[in-house]
Structure formats: structure tokens, C-alpha cells
N, C-alpha and C positions, 0 to 999 in steps of 0.2 A: 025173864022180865027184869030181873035184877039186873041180870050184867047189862042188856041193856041201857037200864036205868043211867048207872054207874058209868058206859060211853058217852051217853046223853053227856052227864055230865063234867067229864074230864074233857071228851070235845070242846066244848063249849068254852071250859077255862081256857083250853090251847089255842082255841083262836082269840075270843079278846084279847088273851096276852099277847098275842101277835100282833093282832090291830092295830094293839097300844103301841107294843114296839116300833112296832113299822111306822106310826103316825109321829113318833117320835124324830125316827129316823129320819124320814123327808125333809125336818127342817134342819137335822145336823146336817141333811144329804147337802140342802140347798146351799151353805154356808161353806161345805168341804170340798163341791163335787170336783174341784181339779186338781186332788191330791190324788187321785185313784188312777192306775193303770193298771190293765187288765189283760196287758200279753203275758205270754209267757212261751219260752223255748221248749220248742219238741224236733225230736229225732227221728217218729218213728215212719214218716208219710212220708220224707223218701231219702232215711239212711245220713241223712245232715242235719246239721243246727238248721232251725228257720223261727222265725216267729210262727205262733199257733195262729195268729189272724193272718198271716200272708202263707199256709201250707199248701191252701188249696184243698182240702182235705175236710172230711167229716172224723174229728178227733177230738176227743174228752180226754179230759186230766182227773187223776187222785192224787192230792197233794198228799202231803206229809202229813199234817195238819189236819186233814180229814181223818185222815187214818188213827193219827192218836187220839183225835175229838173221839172219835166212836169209840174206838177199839175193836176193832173188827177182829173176830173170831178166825177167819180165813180168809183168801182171797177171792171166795166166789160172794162172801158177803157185800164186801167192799164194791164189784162188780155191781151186785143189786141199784147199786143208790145211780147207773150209767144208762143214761137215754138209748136205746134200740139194744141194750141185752138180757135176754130172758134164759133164767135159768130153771131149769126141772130138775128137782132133788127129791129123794125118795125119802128118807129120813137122814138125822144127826149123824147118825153112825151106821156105815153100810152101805153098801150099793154103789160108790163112787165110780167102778166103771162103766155102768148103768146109768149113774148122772149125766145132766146135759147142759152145755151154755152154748146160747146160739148168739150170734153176731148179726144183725140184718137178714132172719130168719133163719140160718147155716150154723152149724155146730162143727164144720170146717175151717178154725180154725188156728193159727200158730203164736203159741206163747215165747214170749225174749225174758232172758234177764241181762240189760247191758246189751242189746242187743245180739245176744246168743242165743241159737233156737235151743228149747226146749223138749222139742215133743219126741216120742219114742214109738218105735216100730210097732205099728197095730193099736197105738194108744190112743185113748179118748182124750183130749185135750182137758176135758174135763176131773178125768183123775189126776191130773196136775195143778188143776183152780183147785179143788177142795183140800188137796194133801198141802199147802202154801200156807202153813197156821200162823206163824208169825210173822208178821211186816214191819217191826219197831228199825229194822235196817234200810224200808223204803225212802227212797225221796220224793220219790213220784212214780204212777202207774199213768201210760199211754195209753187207750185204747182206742183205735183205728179203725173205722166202719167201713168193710167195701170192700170186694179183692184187691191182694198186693200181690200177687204172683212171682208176677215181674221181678220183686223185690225179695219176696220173701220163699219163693216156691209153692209147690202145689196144695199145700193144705192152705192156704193163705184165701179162699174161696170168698168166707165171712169177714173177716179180718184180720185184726194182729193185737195181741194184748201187747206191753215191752213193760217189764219193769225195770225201773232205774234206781240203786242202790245209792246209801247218801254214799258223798267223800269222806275220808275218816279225817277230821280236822285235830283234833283232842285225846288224852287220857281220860277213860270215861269207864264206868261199871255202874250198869241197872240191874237193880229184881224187881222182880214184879210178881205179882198173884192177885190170884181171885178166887171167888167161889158166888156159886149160883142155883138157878132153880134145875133139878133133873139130875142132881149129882153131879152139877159142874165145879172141875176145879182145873184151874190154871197155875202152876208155876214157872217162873222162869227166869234166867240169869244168861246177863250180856256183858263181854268186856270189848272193849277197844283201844289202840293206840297205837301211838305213834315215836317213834323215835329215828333219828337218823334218815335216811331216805326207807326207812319202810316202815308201812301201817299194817294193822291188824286188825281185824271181828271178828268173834267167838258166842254165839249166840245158842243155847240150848232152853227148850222147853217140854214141859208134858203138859197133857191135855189128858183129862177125863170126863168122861160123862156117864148119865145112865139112863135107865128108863125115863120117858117123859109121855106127859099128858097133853092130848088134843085140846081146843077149844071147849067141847063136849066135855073135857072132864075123865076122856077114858084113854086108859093106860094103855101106850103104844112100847113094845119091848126093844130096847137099844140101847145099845154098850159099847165105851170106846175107851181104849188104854195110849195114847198116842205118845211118840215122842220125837223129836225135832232138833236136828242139829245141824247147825251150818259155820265154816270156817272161810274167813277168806286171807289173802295175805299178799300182799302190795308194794312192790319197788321200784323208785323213781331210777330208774338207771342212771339217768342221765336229765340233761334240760330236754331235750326230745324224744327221750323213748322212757316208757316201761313197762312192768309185767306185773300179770295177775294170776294168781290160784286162787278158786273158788270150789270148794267141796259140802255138799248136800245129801243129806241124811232124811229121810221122813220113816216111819216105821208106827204099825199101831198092829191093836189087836181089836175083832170090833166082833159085836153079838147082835142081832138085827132081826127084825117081821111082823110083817103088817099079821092083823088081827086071825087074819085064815091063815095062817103059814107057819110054817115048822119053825123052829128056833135055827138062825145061821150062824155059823163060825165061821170067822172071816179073817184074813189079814193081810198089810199091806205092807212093800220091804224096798223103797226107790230110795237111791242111792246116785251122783254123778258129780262128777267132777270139769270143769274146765279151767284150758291155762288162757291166757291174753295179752298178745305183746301189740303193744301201740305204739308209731314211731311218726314224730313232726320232724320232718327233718327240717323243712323254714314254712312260709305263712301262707303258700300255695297248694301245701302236699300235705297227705298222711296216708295211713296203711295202717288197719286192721287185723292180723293174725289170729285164729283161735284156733284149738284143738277141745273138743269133747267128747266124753262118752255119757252115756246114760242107759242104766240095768233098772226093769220093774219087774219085780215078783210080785204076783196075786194067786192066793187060793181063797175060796170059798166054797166051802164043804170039798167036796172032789175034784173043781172047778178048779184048775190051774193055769197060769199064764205066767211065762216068765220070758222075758225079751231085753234084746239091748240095742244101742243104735249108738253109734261112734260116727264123729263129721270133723272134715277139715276145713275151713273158711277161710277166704281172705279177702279185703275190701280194699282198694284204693283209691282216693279223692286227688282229683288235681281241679286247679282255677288255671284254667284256660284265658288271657286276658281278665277281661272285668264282666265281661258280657258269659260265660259256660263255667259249667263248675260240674267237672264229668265223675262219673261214679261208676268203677270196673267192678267186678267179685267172681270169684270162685268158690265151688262149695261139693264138695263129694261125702258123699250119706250113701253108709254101710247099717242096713237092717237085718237084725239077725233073732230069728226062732226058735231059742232053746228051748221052749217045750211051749207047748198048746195045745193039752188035752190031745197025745198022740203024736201032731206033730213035730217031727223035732228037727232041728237044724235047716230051715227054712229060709233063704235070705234074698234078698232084694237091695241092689246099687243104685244109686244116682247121680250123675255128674250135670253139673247146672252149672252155666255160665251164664254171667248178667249187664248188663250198660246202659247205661243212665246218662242223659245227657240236660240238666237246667240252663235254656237260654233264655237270658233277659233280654227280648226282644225290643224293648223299648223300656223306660222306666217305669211303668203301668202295667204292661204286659208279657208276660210270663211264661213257656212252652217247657213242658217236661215232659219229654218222651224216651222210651227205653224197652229193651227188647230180651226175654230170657231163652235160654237155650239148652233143654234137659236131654239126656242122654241114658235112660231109666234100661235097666238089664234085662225087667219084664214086659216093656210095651216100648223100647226103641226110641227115636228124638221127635221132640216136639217142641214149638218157638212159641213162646206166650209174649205180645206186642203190647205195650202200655203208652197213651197219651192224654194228657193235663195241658190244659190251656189256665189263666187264672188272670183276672184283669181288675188291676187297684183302680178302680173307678174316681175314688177319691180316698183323703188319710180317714173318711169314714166307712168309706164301704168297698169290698173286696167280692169279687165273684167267680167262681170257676165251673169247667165241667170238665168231663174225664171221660174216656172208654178203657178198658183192660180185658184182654183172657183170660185164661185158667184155665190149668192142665191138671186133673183129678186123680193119684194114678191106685187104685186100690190098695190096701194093706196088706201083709204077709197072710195076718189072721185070717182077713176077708177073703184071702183066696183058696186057706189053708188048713184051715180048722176045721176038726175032724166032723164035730156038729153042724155048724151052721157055714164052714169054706165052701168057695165055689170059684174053681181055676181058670170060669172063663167068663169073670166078667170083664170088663172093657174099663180103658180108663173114660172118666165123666170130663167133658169138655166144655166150655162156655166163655161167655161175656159178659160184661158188668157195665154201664153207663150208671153215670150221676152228676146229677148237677145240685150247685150250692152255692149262697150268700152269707156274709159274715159282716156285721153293721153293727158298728157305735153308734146308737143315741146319744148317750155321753161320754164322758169318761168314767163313768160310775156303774151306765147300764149298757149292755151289748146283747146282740142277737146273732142267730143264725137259723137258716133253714136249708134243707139237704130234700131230695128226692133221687131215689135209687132204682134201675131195672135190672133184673138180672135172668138170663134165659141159659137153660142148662141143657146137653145133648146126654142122655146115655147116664142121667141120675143116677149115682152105686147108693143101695138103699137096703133093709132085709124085706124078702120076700116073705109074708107070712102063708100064703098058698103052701110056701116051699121048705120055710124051714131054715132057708139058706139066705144070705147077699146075692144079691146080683145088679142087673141094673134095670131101674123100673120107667124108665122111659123121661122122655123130653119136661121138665120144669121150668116156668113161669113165674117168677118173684118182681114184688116190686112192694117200694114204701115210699113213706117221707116222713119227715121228722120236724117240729121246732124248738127250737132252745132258746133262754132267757136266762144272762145272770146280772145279778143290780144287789153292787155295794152301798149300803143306806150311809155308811161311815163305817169311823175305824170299829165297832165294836162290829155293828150287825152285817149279814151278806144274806142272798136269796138266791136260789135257780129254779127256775122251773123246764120241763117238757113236755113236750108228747109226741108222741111214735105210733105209726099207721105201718102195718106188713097186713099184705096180702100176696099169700103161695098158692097159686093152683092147684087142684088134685093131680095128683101122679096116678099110674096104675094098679098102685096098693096104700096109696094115703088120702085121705080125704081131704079137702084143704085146708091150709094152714099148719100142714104136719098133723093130720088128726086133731087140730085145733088144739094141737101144745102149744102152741105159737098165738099170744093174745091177738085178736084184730087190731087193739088197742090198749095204749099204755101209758101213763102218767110217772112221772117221777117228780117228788118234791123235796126241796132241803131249801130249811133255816138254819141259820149259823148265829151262836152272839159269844162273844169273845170279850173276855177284860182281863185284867193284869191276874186276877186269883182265880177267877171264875168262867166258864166255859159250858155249852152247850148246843146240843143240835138237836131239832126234830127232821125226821127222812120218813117221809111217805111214798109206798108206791101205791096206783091204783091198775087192778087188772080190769078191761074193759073186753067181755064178749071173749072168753075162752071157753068156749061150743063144746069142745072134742067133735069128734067122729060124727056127723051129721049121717046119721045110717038109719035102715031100721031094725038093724042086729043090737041095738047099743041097746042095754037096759038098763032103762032110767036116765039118769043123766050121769054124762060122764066123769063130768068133777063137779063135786059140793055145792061150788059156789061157780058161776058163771062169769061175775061183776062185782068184786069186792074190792077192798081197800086196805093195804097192811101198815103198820106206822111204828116206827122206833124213836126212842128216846133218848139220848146220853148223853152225861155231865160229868164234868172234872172242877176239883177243888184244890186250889195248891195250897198246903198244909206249910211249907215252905221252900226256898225256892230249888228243893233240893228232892220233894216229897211234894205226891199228890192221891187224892181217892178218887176215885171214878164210879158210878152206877149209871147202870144202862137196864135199860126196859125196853127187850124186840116184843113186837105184836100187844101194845100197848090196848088198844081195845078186844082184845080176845076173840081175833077173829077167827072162825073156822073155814079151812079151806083146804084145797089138796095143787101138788105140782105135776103128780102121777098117779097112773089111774091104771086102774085091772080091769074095770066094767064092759068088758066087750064078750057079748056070746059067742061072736063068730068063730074065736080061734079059743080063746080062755075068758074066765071071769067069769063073776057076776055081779047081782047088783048091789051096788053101795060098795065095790072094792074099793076103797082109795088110799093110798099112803098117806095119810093123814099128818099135815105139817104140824108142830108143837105150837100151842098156846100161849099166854101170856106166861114169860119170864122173867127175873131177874139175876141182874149179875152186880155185884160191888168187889171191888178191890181196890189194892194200893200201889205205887210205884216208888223207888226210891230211885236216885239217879248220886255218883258221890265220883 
């Protein structure tokens, strides 16, 4: 009744302070509103510069500025505060290959840094979101709702996350730390600079945590020894071309288990490197080069995986007159099995060829169609066809729709692994339509709305009858979404959303994914910004997460059904050199779960649930010199 009490009434403060602000705002709004513009350039919708309001595309941005506002712990936090992605996390520390972040209900999909794919042979996309702890090098996060196929290959189902690294402009050296509730502590030190035609970043951190406590109050055991290093290093060769090394380190030791479960020893050991040569030769052309490898070792308890996956890329853009602007690529992916629980030396090729062709049919109207072409060593060639149409109605409002394929093609693991492999599933094949609007009210406030279908042949999924993956038959997706962002002026900003998914049952999922996947979803963020002072409140609400609609389920399958989570975070500049930060996640102490054991059918019982942490806090400092 108390905590209660106590949400009563910090609620309550947070929104008349809102109110006020906001009622403030409107009339600085009234006075400023035609200093505010509200595009901004993204890459990731199809491989080029474009305005975000003329992409054609359902895509959200993380600025920079987000990112330091909060200080986001990881990259699947950061994630959280993004309209249509839901993530299932089992605890702080633990289970990341088991974690999950889906995209327009799909957990298929392909993470970029710079546009370099990231993912590795048999890997959950999602042990690359949670292992990403620092971001003080972002400038900005893509993320891109909808299959890219086309563009990005087969895991590209749900989306495309891209992160884009700032430019190094300056001599610069930050530390930073903190410490928090559950045994949190953060250190960390960053240098940069530049001299001559070449720049640099060197950026290392550790991360610890410990045991933490549920909403309820009761001690959930988790342990995490992290550390993080990343190098990059940058030469302009020339006025047209230059090159990049980029080398990545993540590494932790973790202790992990829900209430019924043995104590886990875990750890995790991903490690990659990529080079990048970019060459303008004049103002019609360029060309992309990359080469990368990427090794992940996991064990837990006896549990081992350890894999690598090396790709050669190349892209090149030409402007065709004034009306096409064509976009070629190559891309060969080398996946390889050095061990998996028995398995060993296991590999799997792909050669993919890609073309892209944007014609500005008229100065309103828009066609982007393009055609991939995979060449896989274990399921042979397949063409994945993609077309965008997008029609500027007016400089207020833009509209487009799209269809694309996708080609699905199983993992080493999924085929191979001693446990749960199965060598003859099939690859999963489909299609994606969506349609979408994007509208200035003003120049302060802007909108969008997206509607998504997607129909899937030959679902690769695990079997729990069986023990194994395989594929569990024909799926049925579909959503829509709407977005809302209104700058009140220069201090304050607002977005709002909401997102509707609805997934048919499969032959071994109930719908919605076992209702992992909310019916519905909210996301909220306030911003207010001044020269010393700085804060955000970010609310998500989960709407109608059922689980398993069975009569094998006992109880209910997670906690809470329909609740509301909310953070808090503020920055103080101390001087302009020096600042503090506290942040408060789960500000009203809510109890709740993202994963759940309660199914009799196969395991569980009742009230398993990995129980997310409670209210915490975190304060620390940054110095910048």
C-alpha cells in the first residue's frame, strides 16, 4: 500500500510538471514555431543519403543526444524507448543468447555498424544488442521496420538496426563512472584525435553488477564482471578515398538464476575486426569496400558455442543522369562451426548479389525497385525482388507503399547441433507489404503512420514436441503503428507511439509468439534541455501480453498482463568540461516479467518467471579535457 501510495504520488508530481511545461511550451511554441526542422539524413532504407521524410520507409532514429541524455547502459536499452521493438530479457546478467529483440514481431534481424553487417554464424542478433555497453562513440542508431532482404540479405526478415559512429573532429579524452543500485559500477576512459590525415578512438570500459531485487523485494542472483574495448583508426588518403580499421572486444564473466535454478557460470568472449576503403572519385560515383571477420565464444556451465563468420563486401553507387541513382553490391559470407557442443567444423557459404535502381519518375514520384540474388552452398540460389513506390503529395505530406521477399536460410547450429540440430529443415521464404504516411502539421510537430503484412512459408522455429528446430509451418503477421514528435521550442521535445502486432498461431506457438510479443505497445519520451541542465522521462506501456492462451499454462504466464515501466534521467553540468548524471529505470516499482517458465506442457510451473529488477538508481560523473 505504501509503494503504492508513494506512485500515487510521484505520478502525479510528473505530470503537472508536464502540464506546466507543456502549457508553457505552446506559447514559446507559438512564437518560434518556424525555427524547428525536423528532418534528418538516414542511410539505412536503401544504402544512400536521403532525407528520413522522403525514405519511404518506416525508420526511427537515436540521436547522440538521446543517448547521453539517458545513458543508456546498453544497446538493447536504448532500443526500448523505439516504436515496434520488443525485447525479452531474462535477467542483467545471463542468458544473452537466450535473450530476444524483435522487429515487427521477428527476432530476424541484421545489426550494421557503418553500415557493416555484424551478425555471426548461428547467432542471435540479440547477443550482439546486449553485449554493445558503450555508445559514447554513437552519432546516431537507424532502426528500420520491415524486411530489407534485398539489401541486406536473409536475416533482414524484421529489420535492420545500423549504427553510425560520430567523425572524429578533435583532441579529446573522457572518464566517466558511476555506481548504482545491485552492485552497479561503471568505469570507463576514452581518447580521440586527430592529427595529419589520420584520426583515432580508443574507448575501454568495465561494467559490474550484482545481485538485484524484484519489485516484490526478493533477491533474484546475478553477476556480471564485463569489459569492453574498442579501437578504431582512420586515413584520409586522399580528397577521394579513405580507409578504416575498426577492432572490437566485448568479454564478461556472468553468475545467473531464477529462484528454482542452480547457480550458472557463464561467459562471454566476441571479438571482430573490420577494414573500409571508400573511394569518391567525382560527384556521380563511389564504392564501398569492406572486409570482416567476426569469432563468438559462449560457454555456460557445459554449454559451449564458439563460431566465426568472415564477409567480403562491396557497394557501388552511380547517378545515372538526374532522374536513377543505381546501387550494385557484392557480398560473400564464410560461416564457420568450431565447436557446438560436438559439432565441430561445420560451415556454410553465401554469395549474394544485389541492384538497386531509385527513379525519380516525376518530381513527386518516386520507384525504388531492386533485385537480390543468393547462391547459399546449403539450399542453392534464390532471387529476393523488392519495390517502393513513395509519392510527395505535397512539401507536407509524403506517402509510400512497398512489397519485398525474403529468403530464410537456417543456421549451422539450427542444422547441426548435437542437442537440438536438425539437417533437414528448409529454408523459410516470404513476403512483406507496407504501406505508410509521413505529415507535417508544422514545422514543430510531424506525424507518421505505417501498416505492415507479412506471410511466411516453411517458418524455421524449435520444435518443443521435438526437442529440435525445424520448420513449423506457414505464418501470418501483420501491424500498424503511429508516431508523433512536436518540438514545443528550443528547451522541450515530446514523441509519442503506438504499435499493434498481431502473429497467428503456428503449429507449435500460440499467437503472438506465445504472447511474447504485446498485442500492444506504447512508448513515451519528454525531453527539456537548457544550457546546464537536462532531462528525460521515457515510459513504455505493455498492453495485453497473454502468453500461451492454453489450458496446459498454469496460472498466468507472466505477472503482469498490462503494465506500465518508466525511467527517469538528468544531467548537471558542473562545468563545461564536467557533468553528473542520475538516472532512475522502473521509477514506480513495477513488477513484472519478459520471460517466463510457467508452462506444464514441456517444463515449469507456476509463478516461474524471470523476474525483471525493481526500482534502481544510478549517479555518476563525466569529465571531458
Amino acid at each position: 500500500m505504501k509503494n503504492e501510495l508513494n506512485s500515487s504520488i510521484l505520478l502525479s508530481v510528473l505530470l503537472t510538471g508536464s502540464l506546466l511545461v507543456g502549457r508553457m511550451a505552446v506559447v514559446h511554441a507559438q512564437q518560434d514555431e518556424q525555427s524547428f526542422n525536423l528532418d534528418q539524413t538516414v542511410v539505412t532504407a536503401t544504402r544512400t543519403a536521403v532525407d528520413k521524410f522522403k525514405a519511404n520507409s518506416n525508420i526511427c532514429i537515436i540521436t547522440a543526444e538521446d543517448i547521453q541524455r539517458n545513458h543508456y547502459t546498453d544497446l538493447s536499452e536504448a532500443l526500448r524507448s523505439v516504436p515496434g521493438v520488443n525485447i525479452s530479457q531474462y535477467a542483467p546478467a545471463g542468458y544473452n543468447d537466450s535473450n530476444s529483440v524483435y522487429i515487427n514481431g521477428s527476432k530476424n534481424i541484421v545489426v550494421l555498424i557503418n553500415g557493416v553487417k555484424q551478425n555471426f554464424a548461428g547467432g542471435n542478433p540479440a547477443s550482439l544488442i546486449f553485449s554493445m555497453r558503450n555508445l559514447d562513440d554513437v552519432d546516431h542508431i537507424e532502426v528500420l521496420h520491415g524486411s530489407a532482404s534485398t539489401l541486406y540479405g536473409s536475416d533482414a526478415k524484421g529489420g535492420v538496426i545500423n549504427i553510425i559512429t560520430k567523425k572524429i573532429t578533435q583532441n579529446k579524452t573522457r572518464l566517466k563512472t558511476s555506481t548504482g543500485s545491485f552492485g552497479k559500477k561503471t568505469y570507463a576512459v576514452a581518447n580521440q584525435g586527430v592529427k595529419n590525415s589520420w584520426t583515432w578512438d580508443v574507448i575501454y570500459q568495465k561494467d559490474k553488477n550484482g545481485d538485484f531485487e524484484d519489485a516484490h523485494g526478493e533477491n533474484q542472483r546475478s553477476k556480471l564482471d564485463a569489459d569492453t574495448f574498442n579501437f578504431s583508426l582512420n586515413n584520409q588518403v586522399s580528397k577521394k578515398s579513405a580507409i578504416a580499421f575498426h577492432y572490437r572486444l566485448y568479454k564478461d564473466k556472468e553468475k545467473f538464476a531464477a529462484p528454482w535454478e542452480k547457480l550458472k557460470d557463464g561467459s562471454i568472449d566476441k571479438h571482430g575486426w573490420d577494414i573500409i576503403y571508400n573511394l569518391k572519385p567525382n560527384n556521380k560515383s563511389k564504392n564501398q569496400f569492406s572486409i570482416s571477420d567476426d569469432t563468438y565464444y559462449s560457454e555456460i556451465d557445459s554449454y559451449l558455442t564458439d563460431v566465426q563468420t568472415w564477409r567480403i563486401a562491396d557497394q557501388f553507387d552511380q547517378k545515372l543522369g538526374r532522374n536513377h541513382l543505381l546501387t550494385s553490391g557484392f557480398e560473400y559470407t564464410h560461416d564457420k562451426i568450431l565447436h557446438d557442443n560436438g559439432i565441430s567444423k561445420n560451415t556454410l557459404t553465401n554469395r549474394s548479389y544485389y541492384l538497386q535502381d531509385q527513379w525519380q519518375l516525376t518530381p513527386a514520384l518516386k520507384l525504388t525497385s531492386g533485385v537480390r540474388y543468393d547462391d547459399n552452398s546449403g539450399f542453392g540460389k534464390h532471387s529476393t525482388p523488392s519495390f517502393n513506390l513513395g509519392y510527395l503529395v505535397d512539401s507536407k505530406t509524403n506517402v509510400y507503399i512497398s512489397y519485398s521477399d525474403y529468403f530464410l536460410t537456417p543456421t549451422p547450429s539450427q542444422l547441426y547441433n548435437t542437442y537440438y540440430g536438425n539437417p533437414d529443415i528448409k529454408p523459410e521464404t516470404g513476403i512483406n507489404k507496407e504501406i505508410g504516411i509521413n505529415h507535417r502539421f508544422t514545422n514543430s510537430l510531424s506525424g507518421s503512420a505505417h501498416f505492415f503484412k507479412r506471410q511466411s512459408e516453411n517458418t524455421i522455429g524449435y520444435l518443443y514436441s521435438t526437442g529440435h528446430y525445424g520448420n513449423v509451418g506457414n505464418e501470418h503477421s501483420q501491424g500498424w503503428d503511429v508516431q508523433m514528435q512536436k518540438k514545443f521550442n528550443d528547451f522541450i521535445s515530446s514523441s509519442i507511439g503506438f504499435t499493434h502486432v498481431h502473429i497467428d498461431p503456428t503449429q507449435q506457438r500460440t499467437a503472438n509468439i506465445d504472447g511474447y510479443i504485446p498485442e500492444s505497445e506504447w512508448n513515451i519520451a519528454t525531453n527539456y534541455t537548457n544550457k546546464e541542465f537536462d532531462a528525460s522521462v521515457n515510459g513504455r506501456g505493455i498492453i495485453n501480453q497473454m502468453g500461451p492462451q492454453t489450458a496446459d499454462v498454469l496460472g498466468n504466464f507472466f505477472p503482469q498482463t498490462t503494465y506500465w515501466v518508466w525511467d527517469l534521467a538528468m544531467n548537471y553540468k558542473l562545468t563545461s568540461n564536467a557533468k553528473v548524471f542520475f538516472k532512475v529505470n522502473n521509477v514506480f516499482n513495477q513488477f513484472y516479467a519478459e520471460c517466463s517458465n510457467a508452462r506444464s506442457n514441456w517444463w515449469g510451473q507456476k509463478n516461474e518467471w524471470w523476474n525483471a529488477p525493481g526500482r534502481s538508481f544510478m549517479i555518476g560523473v563525466q569529465y571531458d579535457f
